[in-house]
N, C-alpha and C positions, 0 to 999 in steps of 0.2 A: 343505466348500465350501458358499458360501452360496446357496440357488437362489432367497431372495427380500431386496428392500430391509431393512436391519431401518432403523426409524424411532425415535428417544427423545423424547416430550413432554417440556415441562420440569419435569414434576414427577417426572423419574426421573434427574434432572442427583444427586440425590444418593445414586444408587447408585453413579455413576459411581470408580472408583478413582485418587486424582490427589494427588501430594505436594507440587506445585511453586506454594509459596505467598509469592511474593515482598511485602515489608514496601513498600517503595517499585518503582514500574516508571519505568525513566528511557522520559519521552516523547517524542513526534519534536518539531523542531524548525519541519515544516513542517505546514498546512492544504489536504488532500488531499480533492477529490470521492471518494466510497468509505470514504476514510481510517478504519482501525479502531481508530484512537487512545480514541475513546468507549467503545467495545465491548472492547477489550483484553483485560480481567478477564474478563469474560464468556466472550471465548474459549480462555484460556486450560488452563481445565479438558480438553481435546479434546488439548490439545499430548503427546506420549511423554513420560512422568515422567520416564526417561533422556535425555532430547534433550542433554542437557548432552556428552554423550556422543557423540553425531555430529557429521557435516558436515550444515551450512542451508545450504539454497537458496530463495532468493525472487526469482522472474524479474518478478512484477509489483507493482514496489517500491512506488510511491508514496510516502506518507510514510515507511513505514519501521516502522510501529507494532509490528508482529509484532517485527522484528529487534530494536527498543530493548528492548524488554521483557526478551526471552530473552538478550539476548548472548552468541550461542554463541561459541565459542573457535575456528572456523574457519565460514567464510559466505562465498558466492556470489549479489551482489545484483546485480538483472540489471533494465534496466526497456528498453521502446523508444523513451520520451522522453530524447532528447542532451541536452536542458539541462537535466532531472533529474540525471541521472547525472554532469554537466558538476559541476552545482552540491554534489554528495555531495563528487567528485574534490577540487573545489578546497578546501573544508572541511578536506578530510583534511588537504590539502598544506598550505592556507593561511589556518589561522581567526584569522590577529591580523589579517594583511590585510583578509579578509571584514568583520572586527568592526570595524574603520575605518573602512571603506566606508560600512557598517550606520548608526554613530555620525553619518556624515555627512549620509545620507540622514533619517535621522530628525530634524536640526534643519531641515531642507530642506523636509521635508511639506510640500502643500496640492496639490491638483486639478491646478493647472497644470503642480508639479513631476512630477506620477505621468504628467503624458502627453507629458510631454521624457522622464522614464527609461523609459517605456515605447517610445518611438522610439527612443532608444536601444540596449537593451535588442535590440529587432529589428533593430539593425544592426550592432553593436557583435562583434569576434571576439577580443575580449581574454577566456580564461576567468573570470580572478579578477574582473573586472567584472562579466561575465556572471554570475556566482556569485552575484554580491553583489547586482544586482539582481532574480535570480529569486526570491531569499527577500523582497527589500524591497515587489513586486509580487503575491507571495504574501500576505505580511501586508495590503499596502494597497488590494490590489484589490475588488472588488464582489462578495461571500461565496466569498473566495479559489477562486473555481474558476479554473485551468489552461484557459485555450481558447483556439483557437489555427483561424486561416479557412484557407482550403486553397493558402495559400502558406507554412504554416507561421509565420507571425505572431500574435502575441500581441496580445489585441485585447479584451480585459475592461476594460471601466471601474474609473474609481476608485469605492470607497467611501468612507461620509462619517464619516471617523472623524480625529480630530483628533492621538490618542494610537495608536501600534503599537506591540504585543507584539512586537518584533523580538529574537530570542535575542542574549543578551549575549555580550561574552569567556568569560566562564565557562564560560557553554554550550557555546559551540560549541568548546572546546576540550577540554569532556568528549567531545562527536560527534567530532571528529576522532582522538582518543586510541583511542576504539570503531570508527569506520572502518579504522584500520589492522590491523585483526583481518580485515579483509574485503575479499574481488575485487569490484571492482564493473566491470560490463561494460554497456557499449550493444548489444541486441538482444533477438531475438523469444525468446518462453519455450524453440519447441524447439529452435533454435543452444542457449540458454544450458544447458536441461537434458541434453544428450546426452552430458555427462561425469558424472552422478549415479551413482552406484553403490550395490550393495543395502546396506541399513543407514542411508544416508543420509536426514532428514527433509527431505520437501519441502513448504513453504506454497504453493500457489495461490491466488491471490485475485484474477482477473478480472474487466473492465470488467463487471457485472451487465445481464441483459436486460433491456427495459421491460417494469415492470407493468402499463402502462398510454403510450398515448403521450405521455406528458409526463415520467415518472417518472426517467427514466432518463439518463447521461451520456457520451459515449463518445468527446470532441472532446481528450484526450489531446494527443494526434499529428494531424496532419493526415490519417493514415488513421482510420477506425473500425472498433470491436469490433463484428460482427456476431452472429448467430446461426450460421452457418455456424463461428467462431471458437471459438464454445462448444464445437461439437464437437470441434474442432481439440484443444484441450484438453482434453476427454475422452480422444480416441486418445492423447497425451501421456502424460496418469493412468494410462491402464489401462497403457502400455508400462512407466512406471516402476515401479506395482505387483507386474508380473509380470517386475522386474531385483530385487525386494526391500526397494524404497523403501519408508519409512515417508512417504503420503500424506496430508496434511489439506486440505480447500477450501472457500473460503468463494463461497457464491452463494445467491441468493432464491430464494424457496419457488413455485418454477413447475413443472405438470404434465411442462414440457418436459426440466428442470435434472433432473427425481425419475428421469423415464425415462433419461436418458442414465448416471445412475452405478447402474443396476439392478444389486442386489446386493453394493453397500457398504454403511458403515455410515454412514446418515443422520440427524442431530439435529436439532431443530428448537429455534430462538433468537427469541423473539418479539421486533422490536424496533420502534420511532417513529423513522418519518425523516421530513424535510420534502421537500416535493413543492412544484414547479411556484415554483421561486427563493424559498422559503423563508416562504411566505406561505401554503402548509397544512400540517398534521399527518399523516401518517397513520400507523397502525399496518399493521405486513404481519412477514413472519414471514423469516427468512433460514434457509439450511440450511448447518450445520457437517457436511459429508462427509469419511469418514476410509477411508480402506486397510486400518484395520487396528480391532481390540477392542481398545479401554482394559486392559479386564480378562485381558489375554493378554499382554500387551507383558513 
């Protein structure tokens, strides 16, 4: 047993023991505040060389970054955003629809059309629509962040972009091919984790504290991730470590995040995000916390 944090600089990343070196990682399809679509590679080295071998769970989906990459053969993707989870469902069910939708919207662009589909969008209970415009507001919106005022309304400006990356037929009929390997569920991480069983790898990856009061994002849901949450998730970690979960978790290098997983194993990930809408730089450091030693598994 461990009685103190151990901690890995990165210049000890190449002690680390890790087989799983994929030539190409299929990406997500959407642009998530958090999203570790950048970082992916990066994290990868931290995942159980066997994972291929278990059941995933990922309760705080977002883009989905972790799950594309890996594609496990059985997963449990869980988030508490409904039109998240609305817009995976309908992909699965129905990505030529989505991809006609997409087709349409895309000759349609400009300022005035994103703030009709965006009223729309907030009224509309068709899912396949729904679907189709939460990716088209994803791409178009003002540095794709998800925010949403406290009626649950979608409420981001457009950005000024003439041309959207919106995934084709192809794509999204590879995502939907790979959804069907997966339960995807609306709710909170502990409803979704309370059927995990020991052996099983769990990703965490939670709304992140602020660094700073600016730094940080947490308008998801019309509720927000607190610091109180953070612990929530801890109590969480520790339950499912001690059913036999293989745990990994991604969150920023704060005095507060280092105390709460005292006596895991904690890695430190230097990385540059941008702060305060995307008009500074900074470097700060993120911690890959694990349940378990690389070199043991």
């Amino acid at each position: 047993m461990h009685s103190m944090t151990r901690s890995t600089p990165l210049n000890d990343l190449k002690k680390i023991s890790y087989e799983f070196h994929p030539a190409k990682i299929m990406r997500s399809f959407l642009n998530w505040a958090g999203g570790k679509t950048r970082l992916i590679r990066r994290l990868l080295p931290y995942v159980p060389p066997d994972h291929e071998q278990r059941a995933y769970w990922e309760p705080f989906l977002g883009s989905g970054a972790m799950y594309f990459a890996l594609l496990p053969k059985k997963a449990v993707l869980a988030d508490l955003n409904p039109d998240l989870i609305n817009c995976y469902r309908a992909i699965r069910k129905e990505p030529e629809k989505i991809a006609d939708l997409l087709d349409q919207f895309s000759d349609s662009h400009s300022p005035p059309f994103y703030i009709s589909a965006r009223s729309l969008y907030n009224k509309t209970n068709d899912k396949i629509l729904k679907a189709a415009l939460f990716v088209y507001l994803n791409k178009a919106s003002f540095n794709a962040i998800y925010r949403v005022n406290k009626r649950g309304e979608f409420n981001v400006p457009c950005a000024h972009k003439s041309i959207l990356a919106l995934p084709t037929i192809v794509q999204l009929t590879e995502i939907s091919n790979v959804l069907k390997k997966a339960k995807l569920v609306k709710g909170t991480f502990e409803e979704t984790l309370k059927d995990a069983t020991k052996g099983d790898f769990v990703y965490l990856d939670p709304p992140y504290p602020p660094i700073n009061g600016t730094s940080f994002f947490t308008h998801y849901t019309k509720e927000k991730f607190g610091l109180d949450d953070q612990g929530k998730v801890r109590m969480v970690a520790n339950s499912l470590k001690k059913k036999g979960c293989l745990v990994m978790i991604s969150n920023t290098d704060l005095p507060f995040i280092r105390a709460l997983y005292q006596g895991w194993n904690i890695h430190s990930l230097p990385v540059t995000r941008w702060l305060t809408c995307k008009s500074v730089k900074q470097k700060v450091t993120d911690l890959i916390i694990t349940s378990y030693d690389l070199e043991r598994i």
